[in-house]
Every structure is written in structure tokens, then in C-alpha cells.
C-alpha positions as CSV (number, residue, x, y, z in Angstrom):
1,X,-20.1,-39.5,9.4
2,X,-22.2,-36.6,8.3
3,X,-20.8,-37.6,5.0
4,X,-20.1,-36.1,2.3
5,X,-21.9,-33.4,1.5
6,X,-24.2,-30.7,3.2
7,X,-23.7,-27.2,3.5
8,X,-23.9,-25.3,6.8
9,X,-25.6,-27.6,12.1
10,X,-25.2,-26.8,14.3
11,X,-28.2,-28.8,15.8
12,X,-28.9,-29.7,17.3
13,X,-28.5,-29.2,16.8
14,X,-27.8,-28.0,18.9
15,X,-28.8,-24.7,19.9
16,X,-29.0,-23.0,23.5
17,X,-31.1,-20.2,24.0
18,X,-31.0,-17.2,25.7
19,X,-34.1,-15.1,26.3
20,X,-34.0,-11.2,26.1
21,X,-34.8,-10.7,29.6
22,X,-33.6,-14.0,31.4
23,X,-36.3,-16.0,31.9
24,X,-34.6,-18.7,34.4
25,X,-35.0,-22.3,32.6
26,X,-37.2,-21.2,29.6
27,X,-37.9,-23.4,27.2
28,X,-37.2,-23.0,23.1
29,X,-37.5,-24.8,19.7
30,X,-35.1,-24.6,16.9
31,X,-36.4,-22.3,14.1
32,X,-35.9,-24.1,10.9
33,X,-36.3,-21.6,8.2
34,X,-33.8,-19.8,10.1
35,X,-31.6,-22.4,11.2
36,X,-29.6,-25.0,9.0
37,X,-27.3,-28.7,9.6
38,X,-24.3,-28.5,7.2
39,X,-21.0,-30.2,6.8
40,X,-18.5,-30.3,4.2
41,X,-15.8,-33.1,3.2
42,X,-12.5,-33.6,1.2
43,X,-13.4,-35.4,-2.4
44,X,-10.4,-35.7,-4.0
45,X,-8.2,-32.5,-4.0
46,X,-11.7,-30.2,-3.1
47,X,-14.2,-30.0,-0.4
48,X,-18.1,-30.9,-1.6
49,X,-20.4,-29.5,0.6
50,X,-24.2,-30.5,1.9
51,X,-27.2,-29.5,4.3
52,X,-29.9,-31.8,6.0
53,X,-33.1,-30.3,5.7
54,X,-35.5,-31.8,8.4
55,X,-34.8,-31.0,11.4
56,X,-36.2,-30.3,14.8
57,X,-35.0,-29.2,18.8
58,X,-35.9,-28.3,22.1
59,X,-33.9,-26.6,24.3
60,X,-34.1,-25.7,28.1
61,X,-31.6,-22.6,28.6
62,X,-30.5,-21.2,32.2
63,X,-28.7,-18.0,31.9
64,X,-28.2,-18.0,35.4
65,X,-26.9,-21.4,36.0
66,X,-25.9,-22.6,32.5
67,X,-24.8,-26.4,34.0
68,X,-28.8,-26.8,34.1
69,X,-29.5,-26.4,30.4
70,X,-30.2,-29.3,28.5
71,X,-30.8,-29.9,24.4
72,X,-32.6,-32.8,22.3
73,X,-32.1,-32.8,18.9
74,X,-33.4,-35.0,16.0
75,X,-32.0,-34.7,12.6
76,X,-33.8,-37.1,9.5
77,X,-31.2,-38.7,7.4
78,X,-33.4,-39.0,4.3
79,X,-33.4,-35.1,4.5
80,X,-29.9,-35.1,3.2
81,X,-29.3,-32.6,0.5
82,X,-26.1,-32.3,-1.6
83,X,-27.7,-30.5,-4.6
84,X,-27.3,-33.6,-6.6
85,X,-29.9,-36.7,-6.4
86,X,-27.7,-39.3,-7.2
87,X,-25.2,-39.0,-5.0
88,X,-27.8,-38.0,-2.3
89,X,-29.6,-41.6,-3.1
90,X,-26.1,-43.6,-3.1
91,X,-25.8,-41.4,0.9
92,X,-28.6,-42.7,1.9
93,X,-27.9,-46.5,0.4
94,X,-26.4,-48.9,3.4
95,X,-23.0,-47.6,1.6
96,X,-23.3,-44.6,3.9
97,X,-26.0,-43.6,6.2
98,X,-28.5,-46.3,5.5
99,X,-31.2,-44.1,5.9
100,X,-34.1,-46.7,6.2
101,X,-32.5,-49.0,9.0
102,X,-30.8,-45.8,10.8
103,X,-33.4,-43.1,9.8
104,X,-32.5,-40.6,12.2
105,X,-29.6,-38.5,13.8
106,X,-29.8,-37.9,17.8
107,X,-28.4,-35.4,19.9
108,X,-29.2,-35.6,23.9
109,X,-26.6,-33.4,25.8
110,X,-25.8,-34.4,29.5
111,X,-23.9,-31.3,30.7
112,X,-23.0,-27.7,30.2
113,X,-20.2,-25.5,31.2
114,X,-19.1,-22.5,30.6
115,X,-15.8,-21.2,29.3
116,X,-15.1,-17.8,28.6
117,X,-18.1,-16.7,26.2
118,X,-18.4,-20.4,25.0
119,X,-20.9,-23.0,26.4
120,X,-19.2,-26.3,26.0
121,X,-22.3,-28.9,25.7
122,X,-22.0,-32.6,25.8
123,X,-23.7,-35.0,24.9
124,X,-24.5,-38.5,23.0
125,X,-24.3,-38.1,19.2
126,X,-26.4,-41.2,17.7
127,X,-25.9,-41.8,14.1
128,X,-25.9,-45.2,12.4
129,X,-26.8,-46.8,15.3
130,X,-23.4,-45.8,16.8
131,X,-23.6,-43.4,19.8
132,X,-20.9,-41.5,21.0
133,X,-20.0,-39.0,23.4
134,X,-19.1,-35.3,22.0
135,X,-18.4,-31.8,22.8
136,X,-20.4,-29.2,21.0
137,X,-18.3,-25.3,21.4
138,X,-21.6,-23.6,21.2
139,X,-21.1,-19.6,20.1
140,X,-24.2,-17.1,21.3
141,X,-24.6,-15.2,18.4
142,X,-27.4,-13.2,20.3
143,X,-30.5,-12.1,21.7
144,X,-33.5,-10.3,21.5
145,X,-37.2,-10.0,19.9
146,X,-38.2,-10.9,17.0
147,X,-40.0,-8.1,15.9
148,X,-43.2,-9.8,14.9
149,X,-43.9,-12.9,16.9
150,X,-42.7,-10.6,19.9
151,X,-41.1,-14.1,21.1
152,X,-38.1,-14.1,22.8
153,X,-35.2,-15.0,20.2
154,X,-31.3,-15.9,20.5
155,X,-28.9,-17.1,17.5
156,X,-26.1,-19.8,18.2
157,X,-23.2,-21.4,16.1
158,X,-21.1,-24.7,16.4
159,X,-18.0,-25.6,14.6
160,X,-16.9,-28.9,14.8
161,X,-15.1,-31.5,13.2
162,X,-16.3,-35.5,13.5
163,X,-14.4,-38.8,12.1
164,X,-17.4,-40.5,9.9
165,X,-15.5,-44.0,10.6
166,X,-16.4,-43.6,14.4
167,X,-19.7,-44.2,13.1
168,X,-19.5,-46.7,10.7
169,X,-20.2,-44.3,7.9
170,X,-17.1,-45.9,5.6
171,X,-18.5,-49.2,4.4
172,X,-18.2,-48.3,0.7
173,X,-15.5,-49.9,-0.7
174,X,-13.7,-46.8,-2.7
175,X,-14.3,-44.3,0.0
176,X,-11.0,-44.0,1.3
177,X,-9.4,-42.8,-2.1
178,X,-12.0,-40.3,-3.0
179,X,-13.2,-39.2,0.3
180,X,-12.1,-37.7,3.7
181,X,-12.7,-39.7,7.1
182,X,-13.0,-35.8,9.0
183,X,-16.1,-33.9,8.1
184,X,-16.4,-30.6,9.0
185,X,-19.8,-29.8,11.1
186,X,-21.6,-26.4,10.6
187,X,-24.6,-25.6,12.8
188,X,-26.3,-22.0,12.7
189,X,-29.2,-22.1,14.7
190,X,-31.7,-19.2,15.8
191,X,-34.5,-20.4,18.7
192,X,-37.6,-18.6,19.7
193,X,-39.1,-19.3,22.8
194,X,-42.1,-21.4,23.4
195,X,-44.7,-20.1,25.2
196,X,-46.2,-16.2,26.1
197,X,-46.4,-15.8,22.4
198,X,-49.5,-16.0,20.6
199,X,-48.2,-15.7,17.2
200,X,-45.9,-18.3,17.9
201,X,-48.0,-21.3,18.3
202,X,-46.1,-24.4,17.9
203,X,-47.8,-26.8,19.8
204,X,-50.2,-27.2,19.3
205,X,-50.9,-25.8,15.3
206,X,-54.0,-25.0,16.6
207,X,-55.6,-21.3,16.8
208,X,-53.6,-18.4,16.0
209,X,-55.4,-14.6,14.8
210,X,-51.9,-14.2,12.6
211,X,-52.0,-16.8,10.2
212,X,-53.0,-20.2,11.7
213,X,-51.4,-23.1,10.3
214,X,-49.2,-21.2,7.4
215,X,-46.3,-22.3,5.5
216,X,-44.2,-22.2,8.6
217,X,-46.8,-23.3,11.6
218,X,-43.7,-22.6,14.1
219,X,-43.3,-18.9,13.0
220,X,-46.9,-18.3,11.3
221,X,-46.7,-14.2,11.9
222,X,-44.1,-13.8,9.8
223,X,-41.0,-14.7,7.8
């Protein structure tokens, strides 16, 4: 599935926020210059490794009563990034991912429980026009304010490991001598809350006094 190469998401993946002083239900979008979608998978005797790039999430997070959080993520396939272009053209090719009749990757979670210090999300994973339920072990990293945007901020991580074939990512003909079926998921993810933050203006771009409409319109204050 998410094939051979990216380096690392887990988003959306998938993310779940926590803000710094609870805020029951508060809603959050995945920061993606802080945030990354990776997975690695046996070529050969070795391990080649990839990212996706584009990227986006909302997440509704309930300190209080985790079961009624809830996450949406959308991952673009075309965004796939192996640090080689011809490979990444042959991933995108209906041999793999077949980025323009499947262009995008879908995560919609259904329920959350906790166990221990880990939030066990699930939810239907949609890739290749396959969906399937999954379980996402989602780690908080932490919480806080960021120090500029004075937005509410949390950090998450998911290890996990998927069978491409349960998604019809296998058609190409040599795969199974050169490649693995199990790819090995990587989602770091950091969140910033959506709204009492003027210098965090995400929707819309619209007016901001820090820097309206910069590099980064979902983080325009600062790096």
C-alpha cells in the first residue's frame, strides 16, 4: 500500500489533539511544515524509504471524553516523494497507486478509546479505491503553546504496519521478488488549534496583522 518509498504519517493522519488547558471538543488542523506521512519497504535485502508531501487534517479532540473525538484526513497521492523521479512517476503509474484514477488517500475514524497512555483510533483507510477498517495506536507526544501564534499546540505519533496487497497496490508484475507486501507507516504530526488565535488564520487566508497570506498561510507568525 503506501508503497515503496516515503520517509516518516502518521496522518492523518491522523493526529488528535490536545489543548494546553482542555478545551472540551476543540477543534485543530494538522500543521504541515511540522508534520510529515512516511513509510518505508523491503527492496531486495534493504528498506527504501519515502514521504508524501501534501497533506491536510482536522481533528475534534475531547480530553475529557476521548470516545467523542473524531479525525478526517486527506493525503494526495501525486505528492509522493522517494527522492528519485523515476521511480516516483512508475508509483504513481496504474502499476502502483494510480494516482490519476485514485488521486487521493482517506482517513475518517469512527471511534476512540483509550488504553493506558495510547488512544486507539479507528477508522476507514481509503486508498486505491479500496477502503478498509484500521487501528491507528496514536502516541501524545505533547502539549502546549506555541510560543508565537499563542495557539494551542499538541504533537502525536503513529506506528503502524499495512499489507499494500489489501489494497490492490501489487499489480506490477515483478513486485513480489523485489518488493515487500508490509510497509511500515510513520506519522509525526503536530496540530494547532483553530480558532482564538489571530495569528493563526487558516480559514479563511484572509486578514492577519502578522504576515497575512505568507509562505505557510496556516502558521503565518512564524516558523
Amino acid at each position: 500500500m503506501l508503497l515503496s518509498h516515503c520517509r516518516g504519517l502518521a496522518l492523518g493522519i491522523l493526529a488528535f489533539v490536545v489543548s494546553a488547558s482542555p478545551t472540551l471538543g476543540a477543534n485543530y488542523s494538522i500543521d504541515i511544515a511540522h508534520s510529515s506521512v512516511g513509510f518505508s519497504v523491503r527492496h531486495l535485502v534493504s528498506r527504501t524509504t519515502g514521504r508524501f508531501t501534501d497533506f491536510k487534517g482536522k481533528i475534534v479532540y475531547d480530553e475529557a471524553n476521548p470516545g467523542a473525538s473524531m479525525v478526517n484526513a486527506t493525503i494526495q497521492i501525486s505528492s509522493i516523494d522517494t527522492d528519485n523521479e523515476r521511480r516516483d512517476n512508475h508509483l504513481r503509474s496504474a502499476d502502483f497507486f494510480d494516482a490519476e484514477k485514485y488521486p487521493e488517500m482517506t482517513f475518517v475514524s469512527s471511534k476512540v478509546e483509550k488504553k493506558g497512555e495510547t488512544l486507539m483510533v479507528t477508522g476507514d483507510l481509503t486508498l486505491h479505491g479500496v477502503t478498509h477498517q484500521v487501528v491507528l495506536p496514536v502516541e501524545v507526544l505533547g502539549v502546549g503553546v506555541h510560543p508565537m501564534t499563542k495557539a494551542a499546540v499538541a504533537g502525536f505519533q503513529v506506528e503502524l504496519t499495512l499489507n499494500r496487497s489489501n489494497f490492490g497496490v501489487n499489480s506490477w508484475t515483478d513486485a513480489a521478488g523485489i518488493l515487500g507486501d508490509e510497509v511500515r507507516v510513520s506519522l509525526l504530526v503536530e496540530a494547532a488549534a483553530d480558532s482564538g488565535n489571530p495569528c493563526n488564520v487558516c480559514n479563511p487566508c484572509g486578514e492577519n496583522p502578522c504576515k497575512p497570506c505568507a509562505k505557510n498561510p496556516c502558521n503565518p507568525c512564524g516558523e
